[in-house]
Chimera marker file (.cmm) of the C-alpha trace (Angstrom):
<marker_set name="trace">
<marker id="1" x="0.731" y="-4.225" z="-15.764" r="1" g="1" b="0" radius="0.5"/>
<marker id="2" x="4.021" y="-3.938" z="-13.140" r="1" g="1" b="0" radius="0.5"/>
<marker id="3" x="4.087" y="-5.495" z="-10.356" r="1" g="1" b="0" radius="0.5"/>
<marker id="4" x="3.468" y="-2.229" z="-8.488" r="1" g="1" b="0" radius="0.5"/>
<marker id="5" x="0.637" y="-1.248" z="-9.916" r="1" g="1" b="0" radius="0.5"/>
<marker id="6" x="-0.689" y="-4.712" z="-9.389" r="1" g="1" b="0" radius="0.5"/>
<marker id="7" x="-0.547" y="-4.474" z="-5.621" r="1" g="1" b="0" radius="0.5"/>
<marker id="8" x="-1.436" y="-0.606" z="-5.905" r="1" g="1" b="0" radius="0.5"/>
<marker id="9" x="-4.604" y="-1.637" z="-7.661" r="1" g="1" b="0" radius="0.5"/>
<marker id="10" x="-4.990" y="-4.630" z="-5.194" r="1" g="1" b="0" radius="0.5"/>
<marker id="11" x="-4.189" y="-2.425" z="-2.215" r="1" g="1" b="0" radius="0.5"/>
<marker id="12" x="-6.773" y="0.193" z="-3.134" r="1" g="1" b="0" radius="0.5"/>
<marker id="13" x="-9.448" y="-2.603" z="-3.305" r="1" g="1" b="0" radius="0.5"/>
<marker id="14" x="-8.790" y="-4.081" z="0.248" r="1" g="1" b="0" radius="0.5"/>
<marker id="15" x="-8.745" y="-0.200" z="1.179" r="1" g="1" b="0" radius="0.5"/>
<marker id="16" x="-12.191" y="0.367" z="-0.171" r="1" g="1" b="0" radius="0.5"/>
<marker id="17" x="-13.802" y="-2.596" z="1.173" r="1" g="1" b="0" radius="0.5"/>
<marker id="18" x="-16.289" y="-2.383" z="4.052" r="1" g="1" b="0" radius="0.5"/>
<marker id="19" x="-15.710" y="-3.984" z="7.224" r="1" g="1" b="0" radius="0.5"/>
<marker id="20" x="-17.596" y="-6.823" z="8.580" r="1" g="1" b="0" radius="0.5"/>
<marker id="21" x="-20.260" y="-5.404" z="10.949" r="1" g="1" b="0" radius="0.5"/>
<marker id="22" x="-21.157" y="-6.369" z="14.750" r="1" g="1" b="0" radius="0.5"/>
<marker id="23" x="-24.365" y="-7.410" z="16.064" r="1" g="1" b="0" radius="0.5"/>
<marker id="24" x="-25.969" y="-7.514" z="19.143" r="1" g="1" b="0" radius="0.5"/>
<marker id="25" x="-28.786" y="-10.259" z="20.397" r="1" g="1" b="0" radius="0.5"/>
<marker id="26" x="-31.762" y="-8.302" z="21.476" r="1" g="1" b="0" radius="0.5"/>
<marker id="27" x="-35.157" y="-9.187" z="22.933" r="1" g="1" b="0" radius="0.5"/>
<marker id="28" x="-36.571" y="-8.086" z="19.146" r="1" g="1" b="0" radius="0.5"/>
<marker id="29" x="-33.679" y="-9.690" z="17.396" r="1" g="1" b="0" radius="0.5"/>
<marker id="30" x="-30.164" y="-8.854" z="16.168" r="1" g="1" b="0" radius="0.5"/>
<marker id="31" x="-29.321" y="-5.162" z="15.585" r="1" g="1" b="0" radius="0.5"/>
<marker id="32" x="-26.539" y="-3.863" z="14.287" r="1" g="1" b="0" radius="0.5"/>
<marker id="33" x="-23.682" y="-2.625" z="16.767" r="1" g="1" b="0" radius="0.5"/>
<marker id="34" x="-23.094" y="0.396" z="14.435" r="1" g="1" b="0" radius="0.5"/>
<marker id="35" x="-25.912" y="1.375" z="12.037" r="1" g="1" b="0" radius="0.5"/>
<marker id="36" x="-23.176" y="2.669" z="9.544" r="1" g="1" b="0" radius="0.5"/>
<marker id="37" x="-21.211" y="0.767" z="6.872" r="1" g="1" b="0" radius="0.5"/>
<marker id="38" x="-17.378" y="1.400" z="7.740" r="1" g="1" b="0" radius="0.5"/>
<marker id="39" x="-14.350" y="1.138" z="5.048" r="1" g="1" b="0" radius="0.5"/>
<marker id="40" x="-11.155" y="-0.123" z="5.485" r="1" g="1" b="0" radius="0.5"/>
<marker id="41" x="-9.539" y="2.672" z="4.598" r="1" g="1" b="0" radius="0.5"/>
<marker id="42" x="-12.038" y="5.519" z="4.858" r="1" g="1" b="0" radius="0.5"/>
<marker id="43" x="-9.504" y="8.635" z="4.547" r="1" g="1" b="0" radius="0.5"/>
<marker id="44" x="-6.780" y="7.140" z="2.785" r="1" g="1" b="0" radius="0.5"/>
<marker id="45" x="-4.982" y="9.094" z="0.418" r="1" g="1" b="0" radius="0.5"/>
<marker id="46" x="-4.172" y="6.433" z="-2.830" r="1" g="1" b="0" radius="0.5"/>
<marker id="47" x="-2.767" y="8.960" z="-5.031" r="1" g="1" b="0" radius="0.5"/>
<marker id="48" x="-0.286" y="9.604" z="-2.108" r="1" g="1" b="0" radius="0.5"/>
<marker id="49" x="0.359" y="6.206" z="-1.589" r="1" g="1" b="0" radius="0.5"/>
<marker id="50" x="1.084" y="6.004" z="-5.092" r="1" g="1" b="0" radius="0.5"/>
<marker id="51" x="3.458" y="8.639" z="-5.479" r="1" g="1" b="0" radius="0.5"/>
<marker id="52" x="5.423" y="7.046" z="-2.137" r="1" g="1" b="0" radius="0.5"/>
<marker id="53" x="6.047" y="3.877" z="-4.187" r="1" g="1" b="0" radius="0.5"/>
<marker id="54" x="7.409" y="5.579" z="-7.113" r="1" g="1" b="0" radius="0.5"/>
<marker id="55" x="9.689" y="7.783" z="-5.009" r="1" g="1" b="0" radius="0.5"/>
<marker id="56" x="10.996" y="4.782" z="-3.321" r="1" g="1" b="0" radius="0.5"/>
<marker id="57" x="11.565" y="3.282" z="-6.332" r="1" g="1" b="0" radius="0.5"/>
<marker id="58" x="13.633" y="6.492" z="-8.081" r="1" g="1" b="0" radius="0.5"/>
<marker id="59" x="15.341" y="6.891" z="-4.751" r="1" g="1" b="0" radius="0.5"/>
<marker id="60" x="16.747" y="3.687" z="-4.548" r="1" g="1" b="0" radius="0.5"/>
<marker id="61" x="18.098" y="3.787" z="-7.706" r="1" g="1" b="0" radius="0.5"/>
<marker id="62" x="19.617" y="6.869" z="-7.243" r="1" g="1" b="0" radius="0.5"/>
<marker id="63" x="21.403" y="6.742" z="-3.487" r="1" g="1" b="0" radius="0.5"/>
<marker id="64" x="22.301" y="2.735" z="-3.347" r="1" g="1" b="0" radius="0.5"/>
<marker id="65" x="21.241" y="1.127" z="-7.044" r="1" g="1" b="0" radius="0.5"/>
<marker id="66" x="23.628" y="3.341" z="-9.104" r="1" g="1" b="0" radius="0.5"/>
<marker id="67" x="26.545" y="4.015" z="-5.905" r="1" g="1" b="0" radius="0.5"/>
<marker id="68" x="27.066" y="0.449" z="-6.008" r="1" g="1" b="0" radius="0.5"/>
<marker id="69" x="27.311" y="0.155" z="-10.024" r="1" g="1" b="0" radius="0.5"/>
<marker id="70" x="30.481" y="3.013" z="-9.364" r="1" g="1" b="0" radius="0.5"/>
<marker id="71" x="31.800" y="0.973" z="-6.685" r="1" g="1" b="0" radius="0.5"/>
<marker id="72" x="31.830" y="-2.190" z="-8.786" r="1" g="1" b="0" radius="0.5"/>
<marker id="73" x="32.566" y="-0.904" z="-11.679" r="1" g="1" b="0" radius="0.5"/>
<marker id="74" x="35.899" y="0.783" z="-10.077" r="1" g="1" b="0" radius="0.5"/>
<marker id="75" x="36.363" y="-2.590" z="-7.937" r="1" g="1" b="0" radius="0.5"/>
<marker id="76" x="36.599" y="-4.169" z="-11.048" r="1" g="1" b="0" radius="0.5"/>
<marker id="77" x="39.288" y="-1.564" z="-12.823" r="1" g="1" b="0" radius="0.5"/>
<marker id="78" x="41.520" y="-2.279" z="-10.173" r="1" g="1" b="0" radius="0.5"/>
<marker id="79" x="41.302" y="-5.789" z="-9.573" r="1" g="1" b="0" radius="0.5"/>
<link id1="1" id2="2" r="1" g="1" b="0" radius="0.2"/>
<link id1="2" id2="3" r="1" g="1" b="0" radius="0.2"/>
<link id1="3" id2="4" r="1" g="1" b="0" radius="0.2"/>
<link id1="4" id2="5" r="1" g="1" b="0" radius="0.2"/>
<link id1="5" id2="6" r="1" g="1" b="0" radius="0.2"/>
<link id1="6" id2="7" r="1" g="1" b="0" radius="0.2"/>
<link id1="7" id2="8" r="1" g="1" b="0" radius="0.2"/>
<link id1="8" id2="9" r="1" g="1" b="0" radius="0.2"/>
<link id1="9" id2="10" r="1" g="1" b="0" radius="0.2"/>
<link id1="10" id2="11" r="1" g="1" b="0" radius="0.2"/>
<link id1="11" id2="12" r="1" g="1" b="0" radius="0.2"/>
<link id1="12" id2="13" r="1" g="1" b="0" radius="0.2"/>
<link id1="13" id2="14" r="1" g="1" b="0" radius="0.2"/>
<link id1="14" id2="15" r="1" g="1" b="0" radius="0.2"/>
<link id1="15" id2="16" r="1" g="1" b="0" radius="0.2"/>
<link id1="16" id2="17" r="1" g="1" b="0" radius="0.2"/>
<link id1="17" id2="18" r="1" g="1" b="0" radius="0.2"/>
<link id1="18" id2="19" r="1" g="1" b="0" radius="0.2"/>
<link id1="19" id2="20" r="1" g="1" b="0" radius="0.2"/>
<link id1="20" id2="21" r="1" g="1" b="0" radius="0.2"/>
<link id1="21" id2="22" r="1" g="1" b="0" radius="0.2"/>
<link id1="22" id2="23" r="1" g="1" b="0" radius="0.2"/>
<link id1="23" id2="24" r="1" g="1" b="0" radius="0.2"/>
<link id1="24" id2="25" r="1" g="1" b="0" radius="0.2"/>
<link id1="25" id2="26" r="1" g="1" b="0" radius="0.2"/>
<link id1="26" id2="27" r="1" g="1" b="0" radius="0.2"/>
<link id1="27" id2="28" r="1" g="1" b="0" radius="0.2"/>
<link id1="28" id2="29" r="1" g="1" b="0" radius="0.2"/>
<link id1="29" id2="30" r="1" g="1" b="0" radius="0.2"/>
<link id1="30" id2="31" r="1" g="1" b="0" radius="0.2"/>
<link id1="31" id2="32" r="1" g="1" b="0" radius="0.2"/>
<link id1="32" id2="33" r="1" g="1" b="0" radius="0.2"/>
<link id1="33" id2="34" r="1" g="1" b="0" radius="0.2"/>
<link id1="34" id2="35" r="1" g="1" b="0" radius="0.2"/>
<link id1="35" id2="36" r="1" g="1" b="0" radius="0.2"/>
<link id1="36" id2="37" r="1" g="1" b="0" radius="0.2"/>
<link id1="37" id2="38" r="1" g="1" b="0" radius="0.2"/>
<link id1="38" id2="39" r="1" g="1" b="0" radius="0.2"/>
<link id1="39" id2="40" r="1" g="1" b="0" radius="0.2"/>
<link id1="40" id2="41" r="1" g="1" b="0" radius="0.2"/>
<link id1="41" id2="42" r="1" g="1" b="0" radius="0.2"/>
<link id1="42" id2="43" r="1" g="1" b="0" radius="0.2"/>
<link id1="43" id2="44" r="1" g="1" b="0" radius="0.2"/>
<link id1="44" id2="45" r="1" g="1" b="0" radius="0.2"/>
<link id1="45" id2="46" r="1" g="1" b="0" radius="0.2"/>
<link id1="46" id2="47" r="1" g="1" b="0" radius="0.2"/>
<link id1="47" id2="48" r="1" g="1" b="0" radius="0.2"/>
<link id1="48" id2="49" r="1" g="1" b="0" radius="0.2"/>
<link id1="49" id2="50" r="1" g="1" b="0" radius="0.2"/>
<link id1="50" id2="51" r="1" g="1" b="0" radius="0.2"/>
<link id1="51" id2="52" r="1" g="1" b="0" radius="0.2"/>
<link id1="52" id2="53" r="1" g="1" b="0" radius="0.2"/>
<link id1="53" id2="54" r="1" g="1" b="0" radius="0.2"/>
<link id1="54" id2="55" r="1" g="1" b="0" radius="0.2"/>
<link id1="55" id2="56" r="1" g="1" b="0" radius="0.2"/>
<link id1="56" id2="57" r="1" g="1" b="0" radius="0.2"/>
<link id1="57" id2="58" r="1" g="1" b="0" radius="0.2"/>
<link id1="58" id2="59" r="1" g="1" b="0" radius="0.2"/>
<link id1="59" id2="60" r="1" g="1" b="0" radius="0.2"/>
<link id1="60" id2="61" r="1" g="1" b="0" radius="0.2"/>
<link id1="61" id2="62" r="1" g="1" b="0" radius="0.2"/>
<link id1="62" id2="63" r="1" g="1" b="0" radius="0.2"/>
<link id1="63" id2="64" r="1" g="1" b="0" radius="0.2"/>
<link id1="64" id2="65" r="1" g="1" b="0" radius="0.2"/>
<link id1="65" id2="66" r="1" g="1" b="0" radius="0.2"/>
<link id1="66" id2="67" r="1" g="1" b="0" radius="0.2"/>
<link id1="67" id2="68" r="1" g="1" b="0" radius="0.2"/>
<link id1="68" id2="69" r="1" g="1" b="0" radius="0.2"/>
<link id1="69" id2="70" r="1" g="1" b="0" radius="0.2"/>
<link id1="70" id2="71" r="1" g="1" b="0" radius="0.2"/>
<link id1="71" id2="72" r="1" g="1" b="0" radius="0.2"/>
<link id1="72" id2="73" r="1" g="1" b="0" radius="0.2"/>
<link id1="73" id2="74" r="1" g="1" b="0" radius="0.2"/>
<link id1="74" id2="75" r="1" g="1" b="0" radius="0.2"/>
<link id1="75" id2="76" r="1" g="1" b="0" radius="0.2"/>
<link id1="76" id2="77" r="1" g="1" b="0" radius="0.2"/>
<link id1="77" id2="78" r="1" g="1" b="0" radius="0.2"/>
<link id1="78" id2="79" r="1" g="1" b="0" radius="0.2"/>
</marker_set>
């Protein structure tokens, strides 16, 4: 597995886990601060997220990876 889709697949777990919940101290005992389970990331878009990573990727190859491969590669011509 890549290392991106390592820390995709890590990042989607930590995105999907719930969050610790609050309680308050009553007279009958502790009750929850919120009576629903929340998520981390409850409206996250992973396929999105995804897709950002591998754009990055291709676009760094393409405006900075592969300009500097001409520049070197001319630097070195004319050296």
């Amino acid at each position: 597995m890549p290392s991106h889709a390592a820390a995709l697949s890590t990042m989607r777990s930590v995105l999907a886990a719930r969050l610790p919940r609050a309680f308050d101290e009553t007279g009958a005992g502790v009750a929850p601060v919120d009576p629903e389970d929340r998520i981390v990331g409850v409206a996250v878009n992973h396929d999105a997220i995804a897709n950002a990573g591998l754009e990055m990727k291709q676009r760094l190859t393409d405006e900075v990876i592969f300009p500097l491969q001409q520049w070197l590669a001319a630097y070195r011509s004319i050296k």
